[in-house]
C-alpha positions in Angstrom: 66.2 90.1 195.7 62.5 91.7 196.1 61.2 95.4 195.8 58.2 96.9 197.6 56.5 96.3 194.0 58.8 93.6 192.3 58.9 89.7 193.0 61.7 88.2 191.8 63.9 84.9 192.1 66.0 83.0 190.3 66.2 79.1 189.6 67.9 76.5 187.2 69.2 79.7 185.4 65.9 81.3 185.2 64.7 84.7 186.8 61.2 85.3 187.0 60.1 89.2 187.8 56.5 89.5 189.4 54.9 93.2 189.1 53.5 92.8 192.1 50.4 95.8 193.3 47.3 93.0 192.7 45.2 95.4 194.6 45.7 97.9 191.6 46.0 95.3 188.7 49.6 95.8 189.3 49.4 99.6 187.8 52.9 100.9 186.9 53.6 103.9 189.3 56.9 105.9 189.3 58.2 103.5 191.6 57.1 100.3 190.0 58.8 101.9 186.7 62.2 102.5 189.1 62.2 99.0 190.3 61.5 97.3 186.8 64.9 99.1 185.8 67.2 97.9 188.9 65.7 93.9 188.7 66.6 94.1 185.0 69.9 95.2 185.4 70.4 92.9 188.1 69.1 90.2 185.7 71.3 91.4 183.2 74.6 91.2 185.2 73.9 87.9 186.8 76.0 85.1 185.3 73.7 82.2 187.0 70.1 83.8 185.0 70.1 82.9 181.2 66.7 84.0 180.6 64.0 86.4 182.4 60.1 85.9 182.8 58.2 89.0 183.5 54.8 88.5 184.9 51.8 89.8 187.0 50.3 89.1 190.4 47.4 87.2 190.4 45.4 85.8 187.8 43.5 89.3 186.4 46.2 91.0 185.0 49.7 91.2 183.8 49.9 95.0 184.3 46.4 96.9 183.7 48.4 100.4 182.5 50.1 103.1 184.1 49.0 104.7 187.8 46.0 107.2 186.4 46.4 109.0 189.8 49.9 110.1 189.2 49.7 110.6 185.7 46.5 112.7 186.1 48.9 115.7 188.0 52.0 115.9 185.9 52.5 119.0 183.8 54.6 119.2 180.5 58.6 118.6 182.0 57.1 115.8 184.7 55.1 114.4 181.6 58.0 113.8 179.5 60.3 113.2 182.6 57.6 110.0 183.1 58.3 109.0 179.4 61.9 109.3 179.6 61.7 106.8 182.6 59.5 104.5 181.6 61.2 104.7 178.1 64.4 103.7 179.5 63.2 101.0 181.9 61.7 99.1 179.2 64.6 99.5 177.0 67.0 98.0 179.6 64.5 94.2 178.6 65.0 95.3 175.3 68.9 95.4 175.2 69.5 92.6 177.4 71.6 89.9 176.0 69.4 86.9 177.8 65.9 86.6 176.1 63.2 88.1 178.3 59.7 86.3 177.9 56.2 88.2 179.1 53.9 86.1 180.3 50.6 87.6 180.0 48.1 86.5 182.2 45.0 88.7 182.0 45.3 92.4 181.5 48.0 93.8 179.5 46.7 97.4 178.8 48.5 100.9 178.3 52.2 100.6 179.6 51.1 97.1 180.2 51.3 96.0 176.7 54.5 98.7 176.6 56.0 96.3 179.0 55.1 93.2 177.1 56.2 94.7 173.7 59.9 95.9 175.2 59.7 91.8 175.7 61.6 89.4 173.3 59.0 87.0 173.2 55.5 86.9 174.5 52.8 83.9 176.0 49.4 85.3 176.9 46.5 83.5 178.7 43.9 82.5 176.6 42.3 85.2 178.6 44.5 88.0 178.2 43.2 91.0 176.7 45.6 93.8 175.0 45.6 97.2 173.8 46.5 100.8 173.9 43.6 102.8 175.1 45.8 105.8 176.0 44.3 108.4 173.6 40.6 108.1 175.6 42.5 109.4 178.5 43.6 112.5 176.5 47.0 111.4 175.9 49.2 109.0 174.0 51.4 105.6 174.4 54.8 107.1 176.0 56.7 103.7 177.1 57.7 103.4 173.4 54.1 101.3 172.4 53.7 103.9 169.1 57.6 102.6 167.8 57.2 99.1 169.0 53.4 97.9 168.4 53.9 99.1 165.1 57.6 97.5 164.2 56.2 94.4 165.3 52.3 94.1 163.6 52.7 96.7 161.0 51.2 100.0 160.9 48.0 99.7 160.3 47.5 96.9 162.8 49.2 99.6 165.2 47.6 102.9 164.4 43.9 101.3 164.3 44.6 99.5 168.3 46.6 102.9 168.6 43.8 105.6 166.9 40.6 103.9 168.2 42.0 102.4 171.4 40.8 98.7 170.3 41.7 96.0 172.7 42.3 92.5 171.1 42.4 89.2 172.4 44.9 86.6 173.0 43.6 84.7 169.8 43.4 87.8 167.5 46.9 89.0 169.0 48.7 86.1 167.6 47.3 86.2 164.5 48.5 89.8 164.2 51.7 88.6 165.5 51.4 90.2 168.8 52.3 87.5 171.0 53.9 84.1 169.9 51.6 81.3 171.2 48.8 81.2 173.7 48.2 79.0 176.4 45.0 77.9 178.3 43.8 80.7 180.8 46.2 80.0 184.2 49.4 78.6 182.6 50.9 82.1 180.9 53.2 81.4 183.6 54.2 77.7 182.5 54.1 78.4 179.1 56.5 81.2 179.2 58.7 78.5 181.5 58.4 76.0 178.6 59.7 78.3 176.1 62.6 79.7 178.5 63.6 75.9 178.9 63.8 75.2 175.4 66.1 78.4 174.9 68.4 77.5 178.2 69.3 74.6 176.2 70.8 76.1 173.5 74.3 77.9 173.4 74.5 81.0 175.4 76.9 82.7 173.4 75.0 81.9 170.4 71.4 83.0 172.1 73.3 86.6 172.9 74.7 87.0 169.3 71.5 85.8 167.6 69.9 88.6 170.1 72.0 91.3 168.8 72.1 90.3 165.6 68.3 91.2 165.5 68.0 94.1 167.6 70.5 95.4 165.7 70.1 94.3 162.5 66.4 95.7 162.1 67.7 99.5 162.3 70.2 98.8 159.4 70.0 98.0 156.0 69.9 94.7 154.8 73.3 94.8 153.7 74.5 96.4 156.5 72.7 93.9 158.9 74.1 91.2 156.9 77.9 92.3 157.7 76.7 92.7 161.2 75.5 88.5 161.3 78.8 87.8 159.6 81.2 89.4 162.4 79.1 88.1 165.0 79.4 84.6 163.5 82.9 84.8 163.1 82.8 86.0 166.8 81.1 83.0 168.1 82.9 80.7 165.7 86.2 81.2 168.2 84.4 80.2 171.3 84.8 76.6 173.2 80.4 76.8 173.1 80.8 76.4 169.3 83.2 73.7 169.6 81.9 71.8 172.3 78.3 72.3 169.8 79.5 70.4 167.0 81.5 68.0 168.7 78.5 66.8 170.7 76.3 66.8 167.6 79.2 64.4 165.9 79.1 62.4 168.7 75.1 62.3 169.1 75.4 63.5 172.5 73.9 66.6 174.3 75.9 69.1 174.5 77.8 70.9 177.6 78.3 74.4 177.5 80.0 76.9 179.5 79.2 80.2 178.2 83.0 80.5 177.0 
């Protein structure tokens, strides 16, 4: 089901969620930031979607940033009010259990890259262009881009994109470790399909775990993380997924599962 600023449908067990305001580089505004939350929890609780694409309108950008003109009039509670929400949007990709893919097909600027980073995986354009350019506007990254640019590319990768607002491109950004491959410019979109496909084929139990078992594993210690893998592999150890798994690999066939 659509929004006023969200695309979305679902085939073959993949969703695919279209920020959809091409007329403003598809600009996250309050209500943009509302709808990104509902779609991904009804992603979420969907049995029939295994995996998510998010994605812009058009060819120019995935998102180009936040909505200046609303940003622009908020005062200190409506400022960290917008943070809070946009905070908790992206989070809701982050803690899914079904690997969310961006596909970045132009500009991913501001809460743009925010959205890409709350992503588990990420194709850009050979195009695209990223980066964090919120401190010339007087302000700074509030969509969790200071925690999660610099968890992923290190921090001083992060603070120098972050401190002098440097935008990189899609060739740069995956040899920072930004985004995991890039495509030629116009197939973000097939790319990131590629890569879903390849996932759907695996066991979804085992795709959840192995989720969860890095999301949750990077705030522990390595011991602690490494109890964590252990229950969830004797977890998915009891399921009918695991069994059917190795009793299609013994028979060299492909395997069936059901999610059970």
């Amino acid at each position: 089901m659509s929004t006023d600023n969200i695309l979305y449908e679902v085939k073959d067990r993949l969703a695919v969620m279209t920020v959809n305001r091409p007329g403003k580089l598809n600009a996250l505004d309050s209500r943009t930031v509302k709808e990104i939350l509902q779609t991904a929890g009804q992603a979420a609780a969907d049995d029939s979607v295994g995996a998510l694409i998010i994605t812009g309108a058009g060819d120019k950008a995935f998102v180009a940033g936040a909505d200046i003109s609303e940003l622009a009039r908020q005062t200190l509670v409506e400022g960290q009010a917008t943070s809070d929400r946009g905070q908790a949007a992206f989070s809701a990709l982050e803690n899914m259990d079904k690997p969310v893919i961006a596909a970045i097909n132009g500009f991913a600027l501001g809460g743009g890259l925010e959205l890409a980073l709350a992503c588990h995986l990420r194709v850009a354009a050979a195009n695209a262009v990223m980066g964090l350019p919120e401190l010339g506007l007087g302000i700074i990254p509030g969509y969790g881009g200071t925690q999660r640019l610099a968890r992923l590319v290190g921090r001083g990768h992060a603070l120098e994109m972050i401190l002098t607002a440097r935008k990189v491109k899609a060739d740069e950004a995956a040899r920072m470790g930004l985004v995991n491959r890039v495509v030629p410019e116009g197939e973000a979109l097939a790319g990131a399909r590629e890569m879903a496909g390849k996932i759907l084929a695996q066991g979804p139990l085992a795709v959840a775990f192995a989720l969860r078992a890095v999301r949750h594993g990077l705030e522990m210690s390595l011991a602690a993380g490494q109890a964590y893998e252990a229950s969830l592999f004797g977890m998915v150890s009891a399921t009918d997924d695991m069994r059917e798994g190795m009793t299609a690999f013994l028979e060299k066939r492909k395997p069936d599962f059901t999610g059970r």
